[in-house]
N, C-alpha and C positions, 0 to 999 in steps of 0.2 A: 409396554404398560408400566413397568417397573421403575424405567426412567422417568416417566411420568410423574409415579407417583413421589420419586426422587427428588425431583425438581421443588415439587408442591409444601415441602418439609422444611419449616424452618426453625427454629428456638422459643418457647414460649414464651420469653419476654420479649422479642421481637412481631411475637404475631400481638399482643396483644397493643404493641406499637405501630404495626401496619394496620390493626384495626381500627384505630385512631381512637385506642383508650385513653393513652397516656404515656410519660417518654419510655425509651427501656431500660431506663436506670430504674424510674419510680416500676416498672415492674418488676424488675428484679427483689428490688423491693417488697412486694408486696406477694411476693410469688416463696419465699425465701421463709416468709412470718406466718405461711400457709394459708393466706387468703384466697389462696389459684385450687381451681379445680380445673382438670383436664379429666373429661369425659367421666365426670363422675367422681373421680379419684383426687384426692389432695396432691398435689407435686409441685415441690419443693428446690427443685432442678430448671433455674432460669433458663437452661439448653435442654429441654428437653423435648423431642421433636416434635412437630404439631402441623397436619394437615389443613393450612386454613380454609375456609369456607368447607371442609368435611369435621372434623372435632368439633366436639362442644368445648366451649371455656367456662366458669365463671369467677367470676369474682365478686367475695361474701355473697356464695350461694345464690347471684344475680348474673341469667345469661348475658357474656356478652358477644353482640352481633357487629356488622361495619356498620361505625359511626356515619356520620353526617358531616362530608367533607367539609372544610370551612377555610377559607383564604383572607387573609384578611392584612391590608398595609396599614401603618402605623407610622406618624411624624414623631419622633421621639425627640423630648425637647436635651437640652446639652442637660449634662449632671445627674444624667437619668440610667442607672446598669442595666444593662441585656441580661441580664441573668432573671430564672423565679424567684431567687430567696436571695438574701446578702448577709452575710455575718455579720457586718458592722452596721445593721439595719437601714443601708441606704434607700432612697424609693429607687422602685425597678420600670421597668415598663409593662409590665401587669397589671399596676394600679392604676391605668388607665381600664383595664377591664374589670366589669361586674363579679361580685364574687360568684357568682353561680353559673361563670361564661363556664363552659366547656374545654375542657385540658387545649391548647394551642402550646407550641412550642417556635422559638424565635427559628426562623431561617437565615441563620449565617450570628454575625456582630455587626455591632457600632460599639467604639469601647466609649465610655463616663463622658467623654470631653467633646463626643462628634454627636450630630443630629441630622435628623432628616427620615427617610424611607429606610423601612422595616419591615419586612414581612413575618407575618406567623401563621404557622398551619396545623393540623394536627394528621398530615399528610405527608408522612416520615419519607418515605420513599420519593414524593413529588421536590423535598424540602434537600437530600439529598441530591437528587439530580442538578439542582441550582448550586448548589455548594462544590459540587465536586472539581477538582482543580479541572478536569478535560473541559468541562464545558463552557469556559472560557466565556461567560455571558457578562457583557460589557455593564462597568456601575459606574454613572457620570455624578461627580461631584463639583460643589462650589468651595473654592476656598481663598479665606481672607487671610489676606499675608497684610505688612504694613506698605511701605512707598519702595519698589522695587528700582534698585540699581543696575541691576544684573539685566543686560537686553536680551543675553542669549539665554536665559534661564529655562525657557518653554521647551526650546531642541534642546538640550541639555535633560534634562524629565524623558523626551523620551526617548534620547539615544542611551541614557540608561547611565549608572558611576555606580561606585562603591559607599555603603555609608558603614557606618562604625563596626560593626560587629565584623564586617569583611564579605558583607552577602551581595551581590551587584543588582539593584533595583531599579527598574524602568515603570514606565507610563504609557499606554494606547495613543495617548494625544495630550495637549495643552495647550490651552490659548486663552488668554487674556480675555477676558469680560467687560471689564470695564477699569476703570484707572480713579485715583480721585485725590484730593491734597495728601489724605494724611494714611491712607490702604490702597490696597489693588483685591479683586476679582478675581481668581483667575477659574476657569474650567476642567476638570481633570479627569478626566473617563480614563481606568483599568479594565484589563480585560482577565486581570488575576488579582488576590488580594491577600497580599500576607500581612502579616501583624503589624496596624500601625504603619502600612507600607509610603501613604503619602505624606503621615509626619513624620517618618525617617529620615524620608528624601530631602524633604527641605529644613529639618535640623542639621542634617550633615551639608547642607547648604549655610550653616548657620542664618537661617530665616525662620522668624516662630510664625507659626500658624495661631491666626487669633480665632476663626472661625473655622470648621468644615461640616457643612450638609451636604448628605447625598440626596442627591433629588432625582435619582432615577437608577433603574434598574433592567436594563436591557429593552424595549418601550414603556415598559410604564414609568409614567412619571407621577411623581408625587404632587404636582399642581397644587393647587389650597387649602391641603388638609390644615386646618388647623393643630398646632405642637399642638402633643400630646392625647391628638384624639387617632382616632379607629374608625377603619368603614368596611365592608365586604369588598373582595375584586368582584368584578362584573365577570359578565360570560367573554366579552369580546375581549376584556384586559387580562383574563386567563387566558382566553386562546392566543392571542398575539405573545406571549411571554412562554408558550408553551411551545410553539413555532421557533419564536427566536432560540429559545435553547435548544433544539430539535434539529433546528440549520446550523449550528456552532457547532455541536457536536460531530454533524455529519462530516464538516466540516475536517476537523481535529483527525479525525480517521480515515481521511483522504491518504 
């Protein structure tokens, strides 16, 4: 029983993030300026242990219970930041949401200069599972280069080379989309994503990337959202993505 309850104990600004209050920075935050009650008691101690679904929490003296899961993709247009706030008051991709939407937190990046599919959730633990390097869940992107020279370019992506910094980066796949006078297409599914990873590749190719959307995220695809707006996942586009990273996983621990 002890293990049990062992198990069930985590930090209070992380419960109040699997609660789907809000992220557990802003609770720390907010826990820190003594707005956190645990069971009654003011605590001031962002770690401090908390049995969820047995404690009470609240915050300014308002219980709080588990939110109301909410999934939801987003075409984020180019020039638009993955972040809540921005110092330099850029728009972000929240201001595609109502002000009075309910705390969501982005799952993963797109940095300033890429668009396309975005998830947000306020479903820390679901949001993690997608992010974490093991679970290897494939993101297919389109991207515009100018009139390519190079034939062998596509094998070369994904037999993998070295770009500047000395880190050796590859690709899942690549293939050619389409071709045309003055750009090419090309297709580019990862099944991992470091920083920037496919405009590294093809800078250290000395090739600029004029475009890159992602348009999908292990099945779901982005289809017609219109930039800059937002819709809920469905039940079936949450299962098939729930699956998919469920099979990659098992997958990885083979």
């Amino acid at each position: 029983m002890a293990r049990t309850e062992e198990i069930r104990r985590v930090g209070l600004a992380r419960a109040l993030s699997k609660l789907g209050y809000c992220s557990r920075s802003r609770a720390g935050e907010l826990i820190r300026a003594g707005r956190v009650r645990l069971n009654g008691t003011t605590q001031c101690d962002p770690e401090a242990p908390v049995r969820v679904g047995s404690d009470r929490l609240d915050v300014d003296k308002r219980a709080v219970g588990q939110i109301e899961r909410i999934y939801l993709m987003l075409n984020k247009a180019r020039g638009v930041m993955t972040t809540a706030s921005d110092e330099r008051g850029r728009e972000t991709v929240y201001a595609a949401l109502d002000d009075e939407f309910p705390w969501v937190s982005t799952v993963g990046r797109l940095d300033k200069a890429s668009e396309g599919l975005l998830l947000l959730t306020n479903d820390s633990e679901w949001a993690a599972r997608i992010t974490a390097p093991e679970s290897r869940v494939d993101k297919t992107y389109h991207v515009q280069v100018g009139v390519l020279t190079d034939a062998a370019l596509n094998e070369s992506l994904v037999n993998g080379f070295r770009v500047a910094n000395g880190e050796v980066l590859r690709v899942k796949s690549a293939e050619t989309l389409r071709r045309g006078e003055r750009n090419t297409w090309l297709t580019v599914v990862l099944d991992e994503g470091k920083n920037r990873h496919i405009r590294r590749m093809f800078e250290a190719k000395g090739i600029e990337v004029l475009r890159l959307v992602r348009v999908a995220i292990g099945p779901l695809l982005l289809g017609d959202l219109p930039k800059g707006s937002y819709r809920p996942l469905d039940k079936n586009e949450k299962t098939a993505l729930d699956s998919a990273l469920a099979k990659r996983t098992r997958t990885q621990k083979r």
